[in-house]
Backbone as CSV, one residue per row, in Angstrom:
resi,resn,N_x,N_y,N_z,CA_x,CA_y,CA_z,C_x,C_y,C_z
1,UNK,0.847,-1.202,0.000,0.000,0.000,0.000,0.874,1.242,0.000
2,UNK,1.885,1.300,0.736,2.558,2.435,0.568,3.836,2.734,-0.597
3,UNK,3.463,1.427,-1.355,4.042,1.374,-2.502,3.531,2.406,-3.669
4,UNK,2.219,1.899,-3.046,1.211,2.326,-4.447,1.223,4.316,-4.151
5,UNK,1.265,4.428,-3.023,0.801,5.749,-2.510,2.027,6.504,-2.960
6,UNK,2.976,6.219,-2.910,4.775,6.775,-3.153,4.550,6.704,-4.919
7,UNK,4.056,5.597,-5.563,4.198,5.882,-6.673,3.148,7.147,-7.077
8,UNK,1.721,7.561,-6.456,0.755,8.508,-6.891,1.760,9.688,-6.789
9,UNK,2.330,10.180,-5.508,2.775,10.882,-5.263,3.800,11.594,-6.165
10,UNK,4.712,10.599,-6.487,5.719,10.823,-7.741,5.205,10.925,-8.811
11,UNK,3.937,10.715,-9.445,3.174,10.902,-10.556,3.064,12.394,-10.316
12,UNK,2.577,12.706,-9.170,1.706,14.205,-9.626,2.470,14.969,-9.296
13,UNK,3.535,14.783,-9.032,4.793,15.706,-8.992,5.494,15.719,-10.517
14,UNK,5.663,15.037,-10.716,5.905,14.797,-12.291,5.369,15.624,-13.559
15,UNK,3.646,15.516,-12.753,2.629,16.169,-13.499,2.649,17.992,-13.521
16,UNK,2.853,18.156,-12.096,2.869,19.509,-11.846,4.146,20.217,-12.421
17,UNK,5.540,19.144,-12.405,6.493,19.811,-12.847,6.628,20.205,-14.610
18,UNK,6.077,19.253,-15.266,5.746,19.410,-16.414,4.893,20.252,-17.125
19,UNK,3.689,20.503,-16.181,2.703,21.901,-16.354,3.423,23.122,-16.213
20,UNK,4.278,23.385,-15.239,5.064,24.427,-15.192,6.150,24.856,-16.211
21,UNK,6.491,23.889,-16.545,7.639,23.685,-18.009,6.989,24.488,-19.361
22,UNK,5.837,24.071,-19.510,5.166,24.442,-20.472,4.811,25.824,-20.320
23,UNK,4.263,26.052,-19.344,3.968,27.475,-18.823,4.610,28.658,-19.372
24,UNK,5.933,27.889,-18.661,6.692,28.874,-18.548,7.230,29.164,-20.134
25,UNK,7.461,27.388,-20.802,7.940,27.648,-22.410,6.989,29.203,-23.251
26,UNK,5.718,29.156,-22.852,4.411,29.541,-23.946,4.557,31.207,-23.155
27,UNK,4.975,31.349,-22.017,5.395,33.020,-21.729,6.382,33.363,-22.450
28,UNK,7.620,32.267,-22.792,8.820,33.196,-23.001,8.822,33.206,-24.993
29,UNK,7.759,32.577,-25.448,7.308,32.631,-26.889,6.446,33.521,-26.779
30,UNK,5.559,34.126,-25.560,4.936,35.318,-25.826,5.199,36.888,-25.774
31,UNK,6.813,37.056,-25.034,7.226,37.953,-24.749,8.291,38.273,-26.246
32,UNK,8.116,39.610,-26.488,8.605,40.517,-27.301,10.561,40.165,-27.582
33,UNK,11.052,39.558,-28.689,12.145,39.409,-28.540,12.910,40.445,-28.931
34,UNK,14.470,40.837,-28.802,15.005,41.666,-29.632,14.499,42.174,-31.134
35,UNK,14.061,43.439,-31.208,14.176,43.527,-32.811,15.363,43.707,-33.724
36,UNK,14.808,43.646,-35.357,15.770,43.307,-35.917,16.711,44.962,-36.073
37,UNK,17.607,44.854,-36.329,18.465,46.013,-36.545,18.501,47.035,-37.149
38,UNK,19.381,48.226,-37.014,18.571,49.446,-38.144,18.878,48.880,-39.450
39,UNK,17.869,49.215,-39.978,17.709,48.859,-41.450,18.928,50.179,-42.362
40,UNK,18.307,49.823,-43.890,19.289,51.440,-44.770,18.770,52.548,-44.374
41,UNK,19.320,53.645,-44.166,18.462,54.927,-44.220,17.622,55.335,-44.899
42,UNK,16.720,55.579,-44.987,15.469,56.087,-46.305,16.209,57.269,-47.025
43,UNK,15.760,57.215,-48.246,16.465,57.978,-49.368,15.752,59.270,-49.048
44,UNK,16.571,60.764,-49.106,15.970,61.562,-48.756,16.289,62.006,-47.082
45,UNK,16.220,61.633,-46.247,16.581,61.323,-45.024,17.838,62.636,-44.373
46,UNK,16.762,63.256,-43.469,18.818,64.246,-42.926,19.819,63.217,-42.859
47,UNK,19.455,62.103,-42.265,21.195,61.853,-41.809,21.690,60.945,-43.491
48,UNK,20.875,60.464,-44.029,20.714,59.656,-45.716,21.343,61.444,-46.646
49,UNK,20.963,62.575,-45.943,21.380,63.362,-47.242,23.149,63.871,-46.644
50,UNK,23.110,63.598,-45.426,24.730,63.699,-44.878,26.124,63.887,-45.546
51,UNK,26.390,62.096,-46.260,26.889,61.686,-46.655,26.706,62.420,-48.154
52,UNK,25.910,63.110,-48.922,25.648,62.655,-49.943,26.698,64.151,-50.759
53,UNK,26.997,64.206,-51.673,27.429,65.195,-52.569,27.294,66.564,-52.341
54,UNK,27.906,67.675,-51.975,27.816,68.846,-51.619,27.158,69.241,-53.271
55,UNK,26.233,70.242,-53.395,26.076,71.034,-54.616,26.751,72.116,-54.608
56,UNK,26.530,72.714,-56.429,27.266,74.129,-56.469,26.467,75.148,-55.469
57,UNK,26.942,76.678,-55.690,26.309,77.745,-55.121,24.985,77.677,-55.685
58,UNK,23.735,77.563,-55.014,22.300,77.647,-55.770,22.170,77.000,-56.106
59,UNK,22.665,75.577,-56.001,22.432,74.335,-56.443,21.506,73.574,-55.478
60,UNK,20.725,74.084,-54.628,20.119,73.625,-53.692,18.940,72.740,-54.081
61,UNK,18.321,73.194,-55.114,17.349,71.847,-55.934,18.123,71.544,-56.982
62,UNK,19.232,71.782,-57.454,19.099,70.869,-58.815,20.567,71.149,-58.913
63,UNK,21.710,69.869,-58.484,23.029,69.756,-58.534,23.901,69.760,-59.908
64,UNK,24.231,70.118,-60.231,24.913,70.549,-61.735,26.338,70.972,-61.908
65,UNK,27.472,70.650,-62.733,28.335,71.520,-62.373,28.800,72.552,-63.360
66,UNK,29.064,73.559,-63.015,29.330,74.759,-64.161,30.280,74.636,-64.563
67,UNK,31.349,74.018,-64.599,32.468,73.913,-65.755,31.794,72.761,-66.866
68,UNK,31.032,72.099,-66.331,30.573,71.055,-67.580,29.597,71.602,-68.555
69,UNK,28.354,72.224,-67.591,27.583,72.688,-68.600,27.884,74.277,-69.091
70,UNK,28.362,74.889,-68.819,28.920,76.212,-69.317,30.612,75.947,-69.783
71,UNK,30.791,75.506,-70.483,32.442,75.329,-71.519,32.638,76.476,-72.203
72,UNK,31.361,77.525,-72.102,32.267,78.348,-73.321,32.875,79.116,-72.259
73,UNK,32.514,79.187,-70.830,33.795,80.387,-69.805,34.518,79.368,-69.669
74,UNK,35.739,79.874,-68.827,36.779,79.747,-68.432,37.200,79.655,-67.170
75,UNK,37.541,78.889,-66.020,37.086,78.266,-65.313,37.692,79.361,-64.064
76,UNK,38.435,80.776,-64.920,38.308,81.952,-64.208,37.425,82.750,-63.846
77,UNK,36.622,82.695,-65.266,35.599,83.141,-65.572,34.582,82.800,-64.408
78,UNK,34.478,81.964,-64.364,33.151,80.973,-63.686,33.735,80.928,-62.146
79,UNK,34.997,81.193,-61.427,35.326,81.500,-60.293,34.485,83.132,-60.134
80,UNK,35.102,83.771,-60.929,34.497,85.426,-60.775,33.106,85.506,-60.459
81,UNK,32.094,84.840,-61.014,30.974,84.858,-61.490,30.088,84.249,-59.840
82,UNK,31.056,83.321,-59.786,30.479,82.461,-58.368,30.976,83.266,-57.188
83,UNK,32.114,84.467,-57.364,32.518,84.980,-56.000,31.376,86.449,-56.535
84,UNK,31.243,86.872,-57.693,29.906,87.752,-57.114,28.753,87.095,-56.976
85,UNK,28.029,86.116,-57.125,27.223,85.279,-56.895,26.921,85.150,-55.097
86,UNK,28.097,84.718,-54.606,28.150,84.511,-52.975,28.547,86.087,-52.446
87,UNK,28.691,87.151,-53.112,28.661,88.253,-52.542,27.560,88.971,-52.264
88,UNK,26.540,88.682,-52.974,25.023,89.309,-52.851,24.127,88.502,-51.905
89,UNK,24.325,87.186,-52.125,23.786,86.216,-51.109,23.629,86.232,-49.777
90,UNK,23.071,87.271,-49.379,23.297,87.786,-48.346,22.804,86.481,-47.238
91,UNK,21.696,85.890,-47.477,20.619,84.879,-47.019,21.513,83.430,-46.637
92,UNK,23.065,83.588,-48.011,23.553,82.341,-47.778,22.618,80.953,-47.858
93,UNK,21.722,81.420,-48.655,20.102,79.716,-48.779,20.934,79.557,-50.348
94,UNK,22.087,80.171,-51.168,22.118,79.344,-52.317,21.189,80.054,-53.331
95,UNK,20.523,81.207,-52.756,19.797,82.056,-53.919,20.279,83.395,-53.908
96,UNK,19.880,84.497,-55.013,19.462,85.683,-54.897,18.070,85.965,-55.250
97,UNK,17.694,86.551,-54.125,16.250,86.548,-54.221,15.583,87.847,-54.638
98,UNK,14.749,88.630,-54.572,14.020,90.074,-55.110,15.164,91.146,-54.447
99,UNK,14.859,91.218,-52.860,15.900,92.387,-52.234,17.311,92.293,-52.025
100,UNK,17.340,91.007,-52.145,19.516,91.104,-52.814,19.194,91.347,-53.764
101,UNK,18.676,91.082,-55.161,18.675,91.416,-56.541,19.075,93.206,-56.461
102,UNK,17.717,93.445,-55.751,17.971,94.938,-55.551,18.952,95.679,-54.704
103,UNK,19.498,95.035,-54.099,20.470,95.946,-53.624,22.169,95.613,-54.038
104,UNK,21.911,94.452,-54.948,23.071,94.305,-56.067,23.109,95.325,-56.950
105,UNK,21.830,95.446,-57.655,21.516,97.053,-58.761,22.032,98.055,-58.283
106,UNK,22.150,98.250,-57.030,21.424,99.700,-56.440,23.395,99.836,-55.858
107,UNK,24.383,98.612,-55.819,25.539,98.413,-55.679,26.576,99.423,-57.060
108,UNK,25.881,98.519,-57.687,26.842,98.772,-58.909,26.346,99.656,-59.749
109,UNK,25.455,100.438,-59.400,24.810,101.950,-59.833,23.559,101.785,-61.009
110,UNK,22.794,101.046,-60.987,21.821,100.630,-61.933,20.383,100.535,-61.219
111,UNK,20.512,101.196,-60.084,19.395,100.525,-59.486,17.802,100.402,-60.275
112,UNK,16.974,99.317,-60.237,15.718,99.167,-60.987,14.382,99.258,-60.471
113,UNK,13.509,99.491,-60.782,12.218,99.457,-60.282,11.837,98.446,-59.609
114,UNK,10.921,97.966,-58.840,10.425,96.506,-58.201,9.753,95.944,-59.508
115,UNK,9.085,96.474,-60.687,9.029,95.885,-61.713,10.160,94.974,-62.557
116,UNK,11.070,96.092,-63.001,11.955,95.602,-63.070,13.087,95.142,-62.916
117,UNK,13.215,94.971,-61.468,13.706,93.727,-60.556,12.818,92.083,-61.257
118,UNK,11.666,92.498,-61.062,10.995,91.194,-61.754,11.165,90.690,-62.720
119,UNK,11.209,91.710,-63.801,11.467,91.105,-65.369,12.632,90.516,-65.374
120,UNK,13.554,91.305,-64.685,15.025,90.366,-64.483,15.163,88.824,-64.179
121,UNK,14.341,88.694,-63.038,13.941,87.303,-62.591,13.658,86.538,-63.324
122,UNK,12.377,87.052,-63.819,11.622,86.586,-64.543,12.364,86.261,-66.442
123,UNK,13.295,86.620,-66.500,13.819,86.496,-67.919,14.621,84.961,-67.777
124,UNK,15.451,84.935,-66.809,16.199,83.844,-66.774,15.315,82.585,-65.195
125,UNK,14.748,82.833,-65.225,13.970,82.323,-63.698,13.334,80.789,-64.269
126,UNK,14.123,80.041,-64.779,13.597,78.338,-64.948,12.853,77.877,-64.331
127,UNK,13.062,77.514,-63.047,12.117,76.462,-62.219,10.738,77.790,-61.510
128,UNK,11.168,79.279,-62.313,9.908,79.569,-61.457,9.799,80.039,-60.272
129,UNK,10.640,80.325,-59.802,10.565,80.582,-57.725,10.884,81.763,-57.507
130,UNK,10.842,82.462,-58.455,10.989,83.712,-58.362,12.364,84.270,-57.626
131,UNK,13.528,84.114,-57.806,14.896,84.090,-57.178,15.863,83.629,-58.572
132,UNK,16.768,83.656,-58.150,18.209,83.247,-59.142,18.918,82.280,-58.352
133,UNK,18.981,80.860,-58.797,20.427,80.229,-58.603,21.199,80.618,-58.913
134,UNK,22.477,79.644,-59.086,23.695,80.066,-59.027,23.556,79.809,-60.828
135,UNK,22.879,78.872,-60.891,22.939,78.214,-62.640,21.864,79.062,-63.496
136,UNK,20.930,79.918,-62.490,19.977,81.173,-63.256,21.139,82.703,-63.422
137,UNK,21.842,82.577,-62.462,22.330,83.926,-62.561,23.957,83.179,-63.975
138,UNK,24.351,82.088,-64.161,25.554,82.050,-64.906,24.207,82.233,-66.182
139,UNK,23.563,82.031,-66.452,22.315,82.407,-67.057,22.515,83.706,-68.198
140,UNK,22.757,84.688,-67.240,22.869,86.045,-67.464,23.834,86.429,-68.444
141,UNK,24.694,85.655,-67.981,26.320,86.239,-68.511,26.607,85.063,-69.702
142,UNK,25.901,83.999,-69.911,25.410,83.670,-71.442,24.949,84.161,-72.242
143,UNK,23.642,84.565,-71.899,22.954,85.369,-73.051,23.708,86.840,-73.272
144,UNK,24.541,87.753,-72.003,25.141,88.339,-72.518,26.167,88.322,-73.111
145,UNK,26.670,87.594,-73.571,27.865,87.089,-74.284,27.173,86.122,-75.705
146,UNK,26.465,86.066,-75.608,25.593,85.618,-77.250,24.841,86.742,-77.699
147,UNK,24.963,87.822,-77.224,24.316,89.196,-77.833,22.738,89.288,-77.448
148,UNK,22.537,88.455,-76.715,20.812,88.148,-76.694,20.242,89.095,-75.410
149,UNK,20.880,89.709,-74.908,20.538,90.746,-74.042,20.232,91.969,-74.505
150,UNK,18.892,92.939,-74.609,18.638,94.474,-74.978,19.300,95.137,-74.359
151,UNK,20.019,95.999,-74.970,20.997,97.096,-73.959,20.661,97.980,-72.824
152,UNK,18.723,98.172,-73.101,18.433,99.013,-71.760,17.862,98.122,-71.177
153,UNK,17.969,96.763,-70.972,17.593,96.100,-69.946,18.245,96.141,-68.464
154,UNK,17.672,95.448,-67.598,18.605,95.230,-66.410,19.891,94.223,-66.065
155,UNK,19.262,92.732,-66.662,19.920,91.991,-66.766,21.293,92.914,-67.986
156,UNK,21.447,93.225,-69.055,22.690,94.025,-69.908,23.384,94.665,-68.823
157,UNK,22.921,95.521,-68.186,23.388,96.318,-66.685,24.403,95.768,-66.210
158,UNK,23.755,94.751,-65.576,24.144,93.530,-64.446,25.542,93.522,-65.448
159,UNK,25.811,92.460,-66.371,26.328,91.590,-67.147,28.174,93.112,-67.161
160,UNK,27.023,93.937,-67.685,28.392,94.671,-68.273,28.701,95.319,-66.789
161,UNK,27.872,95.839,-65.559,28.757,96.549,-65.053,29.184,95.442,-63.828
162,UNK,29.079,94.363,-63.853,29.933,93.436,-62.890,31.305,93.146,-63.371
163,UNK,31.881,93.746,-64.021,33.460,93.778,-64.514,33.653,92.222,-64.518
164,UNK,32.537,91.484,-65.150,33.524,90.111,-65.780,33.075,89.939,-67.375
165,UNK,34.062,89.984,-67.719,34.601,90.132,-69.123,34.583,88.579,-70.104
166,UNK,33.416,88.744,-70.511,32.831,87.063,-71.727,32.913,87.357,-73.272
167,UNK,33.400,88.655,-73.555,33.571,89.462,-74.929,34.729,88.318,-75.342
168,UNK,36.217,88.247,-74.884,37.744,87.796,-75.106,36.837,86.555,-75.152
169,UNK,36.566,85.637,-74.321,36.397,84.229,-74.047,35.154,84.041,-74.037
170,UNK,34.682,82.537,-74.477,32.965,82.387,-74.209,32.294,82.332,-75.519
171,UNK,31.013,82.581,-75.497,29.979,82.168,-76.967,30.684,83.445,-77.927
172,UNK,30.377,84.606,-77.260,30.965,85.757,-78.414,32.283,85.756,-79.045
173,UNK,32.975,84.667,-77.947,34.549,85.334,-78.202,34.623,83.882,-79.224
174,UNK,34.021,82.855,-79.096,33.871,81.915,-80.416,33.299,82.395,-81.378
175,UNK,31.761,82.625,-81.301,31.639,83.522,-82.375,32.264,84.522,-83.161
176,UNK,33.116,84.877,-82.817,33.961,86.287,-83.486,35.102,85.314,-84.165
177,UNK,35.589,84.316,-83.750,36.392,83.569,-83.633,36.465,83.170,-85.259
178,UNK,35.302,82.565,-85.372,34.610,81.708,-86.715,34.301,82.544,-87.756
179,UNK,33.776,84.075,-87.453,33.539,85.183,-88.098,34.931,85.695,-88.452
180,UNK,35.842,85.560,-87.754,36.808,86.348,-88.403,37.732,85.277,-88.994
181,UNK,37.932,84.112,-88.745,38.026,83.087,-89.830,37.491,83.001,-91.143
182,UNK,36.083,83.039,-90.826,35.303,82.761,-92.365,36.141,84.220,-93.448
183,UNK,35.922,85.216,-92.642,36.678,86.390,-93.288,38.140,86.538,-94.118
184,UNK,39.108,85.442,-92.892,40.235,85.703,-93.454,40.358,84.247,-94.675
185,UNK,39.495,83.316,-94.854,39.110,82.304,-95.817,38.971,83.035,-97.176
186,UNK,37.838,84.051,-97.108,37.559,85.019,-98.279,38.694,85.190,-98.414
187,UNK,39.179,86.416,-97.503,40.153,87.191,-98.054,41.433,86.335,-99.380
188,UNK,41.638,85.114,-98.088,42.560,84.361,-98.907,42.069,83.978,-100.195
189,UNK,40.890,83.744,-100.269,40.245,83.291,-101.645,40.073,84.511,-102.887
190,UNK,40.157,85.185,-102.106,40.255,86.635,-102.818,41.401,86.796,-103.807
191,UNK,42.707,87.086,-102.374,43.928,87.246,-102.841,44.258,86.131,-103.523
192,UNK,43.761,84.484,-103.790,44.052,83.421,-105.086,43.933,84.206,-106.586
193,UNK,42.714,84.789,-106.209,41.921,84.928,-107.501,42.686,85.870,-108.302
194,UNK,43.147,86.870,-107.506,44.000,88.767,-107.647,45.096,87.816,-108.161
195,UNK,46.350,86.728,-107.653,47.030,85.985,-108.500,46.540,85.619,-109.461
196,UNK,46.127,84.579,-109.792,46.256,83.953,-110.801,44.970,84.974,-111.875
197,UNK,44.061,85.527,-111.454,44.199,87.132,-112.648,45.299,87.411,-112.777
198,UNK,46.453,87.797,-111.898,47.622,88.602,-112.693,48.390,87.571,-113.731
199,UNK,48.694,86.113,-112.942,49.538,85.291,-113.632,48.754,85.144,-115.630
200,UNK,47.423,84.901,-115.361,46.787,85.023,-116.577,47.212,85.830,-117.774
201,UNK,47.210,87.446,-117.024,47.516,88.649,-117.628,48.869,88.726,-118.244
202,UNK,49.685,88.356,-117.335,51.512,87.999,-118.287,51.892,86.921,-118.615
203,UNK,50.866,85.750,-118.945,50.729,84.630,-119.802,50.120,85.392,-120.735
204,UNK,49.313,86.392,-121.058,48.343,86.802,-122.256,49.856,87.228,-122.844
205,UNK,50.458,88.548,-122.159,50.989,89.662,-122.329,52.384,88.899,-123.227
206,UNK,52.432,87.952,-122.657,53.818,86.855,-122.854,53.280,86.427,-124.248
207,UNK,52.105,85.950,-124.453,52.146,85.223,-125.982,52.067,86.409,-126.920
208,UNK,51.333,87.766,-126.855,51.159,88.959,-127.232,52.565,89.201,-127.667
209,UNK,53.856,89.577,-127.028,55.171,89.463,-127.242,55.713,88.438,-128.340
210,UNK,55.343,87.004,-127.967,55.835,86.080,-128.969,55.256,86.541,-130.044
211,UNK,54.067,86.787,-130.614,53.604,86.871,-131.709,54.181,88.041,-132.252
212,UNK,54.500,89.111,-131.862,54.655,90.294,-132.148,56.362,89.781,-132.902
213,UNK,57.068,89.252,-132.092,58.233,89.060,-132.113,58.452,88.011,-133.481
214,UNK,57.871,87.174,-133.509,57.302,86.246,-135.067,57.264,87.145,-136.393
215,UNK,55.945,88.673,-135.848,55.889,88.919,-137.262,57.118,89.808,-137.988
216,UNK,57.514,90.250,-137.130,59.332,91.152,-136.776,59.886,90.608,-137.617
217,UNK,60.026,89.483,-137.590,61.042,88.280,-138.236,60.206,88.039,-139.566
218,UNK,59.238,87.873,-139.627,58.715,87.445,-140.932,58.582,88.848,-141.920
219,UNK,58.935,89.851,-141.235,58.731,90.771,-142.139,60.341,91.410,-142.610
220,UNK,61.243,91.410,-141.530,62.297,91.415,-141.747,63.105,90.148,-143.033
221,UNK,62.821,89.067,-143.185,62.809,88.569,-143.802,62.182,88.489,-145.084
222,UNK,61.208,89.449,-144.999,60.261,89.487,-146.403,61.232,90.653,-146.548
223,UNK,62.084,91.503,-146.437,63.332,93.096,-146.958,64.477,92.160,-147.744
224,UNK,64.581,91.427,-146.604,65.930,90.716,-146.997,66.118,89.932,-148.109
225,UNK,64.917,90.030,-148.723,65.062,89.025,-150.284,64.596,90.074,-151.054
């Protein structure tokens, strides 16, 4: 009898220890484990734009670089252009906006109306935002250097009285380049022609002589008999 009772006993100890096992397994599958690790940074992201490529001056939406897409300056040129660029910038945001515009004018003795402060903007103003990048304002000093600027405009102003010089170097200074090539092509084609007219003329003048000199002889010879 106390066989049997020692064995119940050890059963339900058995039993209870095994209920607890489980228990405890199905809490520690219900509790929250480590998560998984930081993932990539999302594109776009402050600390994702960190790392990423500084832009030019005013390159703040749209990264570009001005020696690539402007080749016809000179990479003096395009220093000058970017140190008055960051001289008006008063804001340092990478723009010139309406009242730097105007008090750039109003610098270099041109000052313009609030109208035309606008038209200025508004002539070279691409994306619209009413301001100048750095790639709206090299803008300027293209078209003035391809002749495409009206002389009483503001932007002409700007161009000629910021003392950087795109006449020597740049679209005009190629253009003139090719123009005064094509010119000295003529000329040379000219001065062919002025030869060989003359060479013609004392090949004429030359057989004119022979013949003359022929009938000399044939007539001298017609005395002599």
């Amino acid at each position: 009898m106390a066989a049997e009772e020692l064995a119940e006993r050890l059963g339900r100890r058995l039993g209870m220890q095994e209920g607890e096992t489980e228990q405890q397994q199905r809490r520690h599958e219900a509790e929250p484990g480590p998560g998984p690790g930081p993932g990539p940074l999302p594109p776009g992201s402050p600390a994702g734009r960190a790392g990423g490529a500084e832009g030019s001056p005013g390159g703040g939406r749209r990264l570009f670089s001005p020696a690539a897409e402007f080749r016809e300056f000179s990479r003096r040129q395009l220093r000058d252009m970017e140190r008055l660029f960051r001289q008006y910038d008063a804001g340092r945001d990478g723009f010139i906006d309406l009242m730097e515009l105007k008090l750039m004018m109003e610098k270099l003795g041109a000052p313009q109306t609030h109208i035309g402060l606008k038209n200025m903007i508004k002539e070279v103003d691409e994306d619209l935002d009413s301001k100048l990048s750095f790639r709206e304002f090299l803008l300027i000093f293209r078209k003035a250097a391809a002749g495409e600027l009206q002389e009483d405009s503001g932007l002409h102003a700007l161009a000629r009285l910021s003392e950087i010089d795109v006449s020597t170097e740049g679209v005009k200074g190629a253009k003139s380049f090719f123009e005064a090539k094509a010119q000295a092509m003529t000329e040379a084609s000219r001065f062919e022609e002025e030869i060989r007219a003359e060479q013609e003329e004392k090949k004429k003048q030359a057989e004119e002589l022979k013949q003359r000199k022929a009938a000399f002889k044939e007539l001298q010879s017609a005395f002599a008999q």
